[in-house]
Structures are given as structure tokens and as C-alpha cells.
C-alpha positions in Angstrom: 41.2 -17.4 -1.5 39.9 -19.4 1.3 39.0 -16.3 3.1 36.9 -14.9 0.3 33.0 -15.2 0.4 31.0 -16.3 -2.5 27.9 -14.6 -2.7 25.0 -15.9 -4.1 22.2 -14.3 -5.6 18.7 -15.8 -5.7 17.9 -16.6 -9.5 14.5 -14.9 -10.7 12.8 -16.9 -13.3 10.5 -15.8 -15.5 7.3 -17.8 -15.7 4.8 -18.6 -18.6 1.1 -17.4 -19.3 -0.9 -20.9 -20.1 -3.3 -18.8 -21.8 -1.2 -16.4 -24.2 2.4 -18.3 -23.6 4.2 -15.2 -22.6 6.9 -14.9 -19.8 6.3 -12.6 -16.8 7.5 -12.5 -13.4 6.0 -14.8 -10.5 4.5 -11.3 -9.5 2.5 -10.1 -12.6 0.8 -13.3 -13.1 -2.5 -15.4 -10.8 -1.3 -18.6 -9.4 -3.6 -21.6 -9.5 -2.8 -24.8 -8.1 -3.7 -28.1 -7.2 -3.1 -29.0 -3.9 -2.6 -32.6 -2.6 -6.0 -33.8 -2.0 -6.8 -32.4 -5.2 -8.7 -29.3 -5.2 -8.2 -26.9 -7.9 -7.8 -23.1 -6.7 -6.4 -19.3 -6.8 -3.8 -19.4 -5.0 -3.2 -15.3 -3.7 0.7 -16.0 -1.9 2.3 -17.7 -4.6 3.8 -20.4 -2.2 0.9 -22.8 -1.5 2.0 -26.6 -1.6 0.4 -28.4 -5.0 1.1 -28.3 -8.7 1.0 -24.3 -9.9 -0.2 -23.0 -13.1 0.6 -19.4 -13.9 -2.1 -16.7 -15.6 -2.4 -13.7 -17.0 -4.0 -11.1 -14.7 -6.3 -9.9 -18.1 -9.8 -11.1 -18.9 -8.6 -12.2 -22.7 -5.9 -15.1 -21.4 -8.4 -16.3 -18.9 -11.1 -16.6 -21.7 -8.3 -17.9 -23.7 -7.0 -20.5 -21.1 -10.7 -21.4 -20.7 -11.2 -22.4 -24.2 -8.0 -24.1 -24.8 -8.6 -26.2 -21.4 -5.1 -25.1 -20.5 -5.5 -24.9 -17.2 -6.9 -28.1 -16.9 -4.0 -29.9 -19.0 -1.4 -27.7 -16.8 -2.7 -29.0 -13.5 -3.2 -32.3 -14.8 -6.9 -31.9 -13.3 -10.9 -30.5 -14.4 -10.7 -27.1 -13.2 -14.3 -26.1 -12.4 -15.8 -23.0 -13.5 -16.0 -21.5 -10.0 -12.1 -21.1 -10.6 -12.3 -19.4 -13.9 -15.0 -17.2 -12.5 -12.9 -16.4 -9.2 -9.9 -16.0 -11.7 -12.0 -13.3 -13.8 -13.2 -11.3 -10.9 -9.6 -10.6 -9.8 -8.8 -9.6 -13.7 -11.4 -7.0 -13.2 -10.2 -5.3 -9.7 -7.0 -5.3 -11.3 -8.3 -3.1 -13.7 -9.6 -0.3 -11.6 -6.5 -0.4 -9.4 -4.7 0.9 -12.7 
């Protein structure tokens, strides 16, 4: 017993769409964040420091998240339209990679 190794296995949580409320892994969704001093951006690594937000990658739950101000009430901060319109391009090359 004392000789036997416990092995642990890194838990994968899903995480939730704040435009259409659906679960996905970290992977399939956009990351938006935050960060310290405030500043409200895409995040592209998934491991910046600051508050996250997870999104869709389609063009309807960024449109969606846009109307409902989700993003904004998620990061707890006025997310600028620069964001939604950085978010949107990425939706669209996403497309034509499929």
C-alpha cells in the first residue's frame, strides 16, 4: 500500500458559451479577458492573466452576446466594439478553415 502510486489525472472542464449558454471544451471556444489594468481583449492562448469569458467561435453567439451585453456583465467591464469586431473576424476564418 505504501508502495503504490496514485495517479492523478488532470480534470477537463467543460466551459459555457455567454452568448448561447452551451458547454464546450476550453479549445472550441474564443477567450476574452480582462486583464489587471483593465483592458478588455481576445485572448488567442487561453492562459493570459485577467478575468476570462468564453465564446462561441460562430457569428450568431457573438451577435447574440453583443445584444445581451454578456460579455460586458461576464467581465464585469464595457467591452468596446473593437472586441466584438476582432471576435467576428476570427468567426469568419474559422469558417473557411472548415
Amino acid at each position: 500500500m505504501m508502495g503504490e502510486e496514485r495517479k492523478t489525472e488532470k480534470r477537463k472542464r467543460p466551459r459555457t458559451c455567454v452568448g448561447c449558454g452551451e458547454e464546450s471544451p476550453k479549445r472550441e471556444l474564443l477567450r476574452v479577458i480582462r486583464t489587471p489594468e483593465g483592458e478588455v481583449r481576445y485572448d488567442p492562448t487561453g492562459r493570459a492573466n485577467g478575468r476570462g469569458a468564453y465564446i462561441c467561435s460562430c457569428r450568431e453567439c457573438v451577435a447574440l452576446a453583443k445584444k445581451k451585453k454578456a460579455l460586458s456583465r461576464a467581465l464585469k467591464s464595457d467591452v468596446s466594439e473593437d472586441v466584438y469586431e476582432n471576435l467576428l473576424a476570427l468567426c469568419i476564418d474559422e469558417m473557411r478553415e472548415a
